[in-house]
N, C-alpha and C positions, 0 to 999 in steps of 0.2 A: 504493500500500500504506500511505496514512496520514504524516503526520507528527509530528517528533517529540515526546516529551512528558518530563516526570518520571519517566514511569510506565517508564519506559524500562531504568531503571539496576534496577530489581526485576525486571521480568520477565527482562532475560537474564542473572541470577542462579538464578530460581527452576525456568524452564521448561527448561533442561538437565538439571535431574533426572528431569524425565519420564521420557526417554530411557535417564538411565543407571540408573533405579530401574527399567527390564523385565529380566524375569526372563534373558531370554538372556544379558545381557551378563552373569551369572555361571557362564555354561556353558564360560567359556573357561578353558583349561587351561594354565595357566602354572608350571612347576616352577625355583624357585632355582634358580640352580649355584653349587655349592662350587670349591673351588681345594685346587691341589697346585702350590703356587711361586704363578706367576703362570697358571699353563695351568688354563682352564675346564675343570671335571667336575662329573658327573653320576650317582646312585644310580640303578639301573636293576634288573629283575630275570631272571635267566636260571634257568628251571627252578622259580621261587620263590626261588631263594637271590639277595639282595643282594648287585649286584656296583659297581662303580665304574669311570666309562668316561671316557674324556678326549673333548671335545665339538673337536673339528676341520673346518673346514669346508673345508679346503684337501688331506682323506684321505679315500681309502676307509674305508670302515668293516671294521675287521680286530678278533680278539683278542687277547690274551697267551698265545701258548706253554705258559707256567706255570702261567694258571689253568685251560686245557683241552687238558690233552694230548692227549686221544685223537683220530684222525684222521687219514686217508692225505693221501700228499705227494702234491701234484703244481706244475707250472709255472701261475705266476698271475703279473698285473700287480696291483702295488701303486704309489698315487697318494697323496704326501706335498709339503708345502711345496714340498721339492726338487725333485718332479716324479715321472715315472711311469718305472716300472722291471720287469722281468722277475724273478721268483727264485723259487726254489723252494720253495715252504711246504705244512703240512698245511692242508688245509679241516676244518671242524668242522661237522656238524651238530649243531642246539640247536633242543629244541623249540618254546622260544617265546621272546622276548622281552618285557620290560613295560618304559614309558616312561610314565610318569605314569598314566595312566588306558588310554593306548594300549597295546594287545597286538598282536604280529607273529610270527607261528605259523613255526616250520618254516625256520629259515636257515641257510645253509650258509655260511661265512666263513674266511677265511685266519685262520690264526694263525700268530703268528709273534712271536720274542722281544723284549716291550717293557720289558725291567727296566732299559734303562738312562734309559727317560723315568723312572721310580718312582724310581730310584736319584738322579734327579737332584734330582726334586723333593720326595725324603723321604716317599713313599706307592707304597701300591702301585697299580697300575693294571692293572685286567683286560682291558677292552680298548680302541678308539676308537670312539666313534658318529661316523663319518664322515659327506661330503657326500652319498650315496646312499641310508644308508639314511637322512637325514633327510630328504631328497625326499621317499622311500618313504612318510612316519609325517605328512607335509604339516607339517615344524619347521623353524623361525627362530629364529635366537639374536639375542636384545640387548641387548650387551653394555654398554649404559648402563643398563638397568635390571639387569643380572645376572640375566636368564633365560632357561627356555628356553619358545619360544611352541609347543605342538603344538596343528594344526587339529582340530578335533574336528567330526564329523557333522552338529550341530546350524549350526556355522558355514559349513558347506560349504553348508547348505540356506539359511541366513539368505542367503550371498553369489549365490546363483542366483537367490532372489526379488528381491532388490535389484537384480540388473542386470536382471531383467523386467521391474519395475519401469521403473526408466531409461529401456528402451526405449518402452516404452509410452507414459509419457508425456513424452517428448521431443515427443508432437504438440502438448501442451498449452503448452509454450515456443513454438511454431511458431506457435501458435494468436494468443498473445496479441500478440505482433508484429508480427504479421498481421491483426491487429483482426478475426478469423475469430470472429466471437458464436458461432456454434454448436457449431463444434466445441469452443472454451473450454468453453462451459456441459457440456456433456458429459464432460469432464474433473473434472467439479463432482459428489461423490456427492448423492445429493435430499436427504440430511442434515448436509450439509458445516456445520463448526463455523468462524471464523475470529473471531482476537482481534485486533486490532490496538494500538495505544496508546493508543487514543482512542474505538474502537467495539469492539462484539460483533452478531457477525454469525451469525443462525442458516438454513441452507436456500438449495437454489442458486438461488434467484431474488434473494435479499438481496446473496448474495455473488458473483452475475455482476455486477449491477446496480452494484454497489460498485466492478468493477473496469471496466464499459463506464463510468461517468461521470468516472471522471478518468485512462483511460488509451486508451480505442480511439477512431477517429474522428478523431483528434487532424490537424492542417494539420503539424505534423512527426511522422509517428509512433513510440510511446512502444517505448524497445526494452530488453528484460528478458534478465537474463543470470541463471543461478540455480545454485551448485554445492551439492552432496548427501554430507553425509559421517555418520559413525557410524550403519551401519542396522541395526535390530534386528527379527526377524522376529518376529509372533505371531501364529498360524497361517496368515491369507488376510489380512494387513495389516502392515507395514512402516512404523513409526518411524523417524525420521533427522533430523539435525542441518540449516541450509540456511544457505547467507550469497547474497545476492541486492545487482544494481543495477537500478535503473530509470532510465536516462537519455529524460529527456520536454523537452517547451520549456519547464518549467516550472524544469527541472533537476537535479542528480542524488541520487536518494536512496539508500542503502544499509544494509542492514539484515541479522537473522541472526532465528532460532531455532530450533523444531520442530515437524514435522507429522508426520502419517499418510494415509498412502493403503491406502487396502482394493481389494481384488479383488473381483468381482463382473459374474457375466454375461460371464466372458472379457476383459473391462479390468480398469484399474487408475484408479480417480479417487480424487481428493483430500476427502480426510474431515476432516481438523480441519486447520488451520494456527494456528500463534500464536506471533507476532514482534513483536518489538522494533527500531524503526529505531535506527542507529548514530549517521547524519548524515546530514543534507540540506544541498545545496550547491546552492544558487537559481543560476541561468543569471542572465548580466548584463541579458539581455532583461526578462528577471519581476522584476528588483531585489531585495531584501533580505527580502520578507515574501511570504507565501504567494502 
């Protein structure tokens, strides 16, 4: 995949913006939380009227007695810090819940008296978004950045093409390890773009060619290790970040940045790559220079 250059320290400045300048990665829905004391909460809306919920990941998701009375008793278990319990509370149905952009229609919920979390911590609190229904709504809190992360539809579909992706071309690792020319090239869209540090590579005959003369064949052969993170989907094609080694006789080189693979014909091949090596570390065999 090239060695190292100057060119090195700009490109893995500039070409991560690719990635984070597609449009998906603004699709994610990330809502602050506020505080009552120390305890995480969150503006929510039940009915349209704004209400105020303690974020608990160690609770069921109940409400406050107070803010909705209405509703028959009956025996429920309730799951808190302390652990899970039997008592007797009203349920409440509420037509819908809102959670940032997320809507959850139609729940039926214990309530039960929370005045003395409010009392403790100088607010009032309607009720708790527990560990359920934050499964329910696909939320994660993180509590170093102080938020709350909810999945939203478009991510659910980015993370489905992405592990198709994955699978797909795991042959193409397989391939190159295996000094397997044809299957590799096929892995290779017929308009594959690749940058290197030192070359521009346009078309998969330039860019097998580029990768059978200084990796397959080899009397030890060359073995590629490759991890895939930050993917972003745009329609039938997937962006994503990559940090890669190539250990050969020539010795080891490692490198990062970003590509895209398009769908096509029922595959997934490689459409643009463009990386920056980190380092190269020559084998005692090949000595100090290429």
């Amino acid at each position: 995949m090239g060695y190292p250059s100057d060119r090195r320290f700009a490109l893995s400045f500039f070409l991560p913006l690719l990635a984070w300048a597609i449009p998906g990665a603004a699709l994610a829905q990330e809502i602050p939380l506020e505080h009552c004391d120390t305890l995480p909460l969150i503006e929510v809306k039940v009915a349209e009227h704004p209400r105020w919920f303690l974020v608990d990941t160690a609770a069921t998701a109940m409400l406050n007695l107070q803010s909705f009375a209405e509703g028959s008793s009956r025996d429920i278990r309730v799951t808190s810090w302390s652990g899970t319990l039997s008592t007797n509370a009203k349920e409440v149905s509420i037509e819908g819940l809102e959670i940032g952009r997320t809507k959850v229609a139609k729940l039926a919920l214990p309530a039960i008296d929370l005045s003395a979390i409010g009392k403790a911590c100088g607010r009032k609190i309607d009720g708790i978004l527990g560990a359920d229904l934050l499964e329910k709504i696909g939320a994660t809190v993180d509590l170093k950045r102080q938020i709350l992360h909810v999945t939203t539809a478009d991510e659910v579909h980015e993370a489905q093409l992405a592990s198709e992706m994955q699978r797909d071309t795991a042959r193409c690792t397989k391939a190159f390890n295996e000094s397997d020319e044809k299957t590799f090239c096929d892995c290779l869209d017929p308009q594959v773009v690749m940058f290197t540090t030192k070359e521009e590579l346009y078309g998969r005959e330039k860019v097998s060619s580029y990768f059978r003369e200084r990796y397959f064949h080899q009397s030890s052969p060359a073995r590629l290790v490759i991890h895939e993170s930050a993917f972003h989907a745009m329609g039938d094609a997937v962006w994503y970040e990559y940090e890669f080694t190539i250990d050969s006789a020539r010795g080891r080189l490692r490198g990062r940045g970003v590509a895209m693979c398009k769908k096509a014909a029922g595959r997934w091949r490689m459409a643009s790559m463009h990386h920056s090596e980190v380092q190269f570390e020559p084998s005692a065999a090949s000595g100090a220079g290429r």
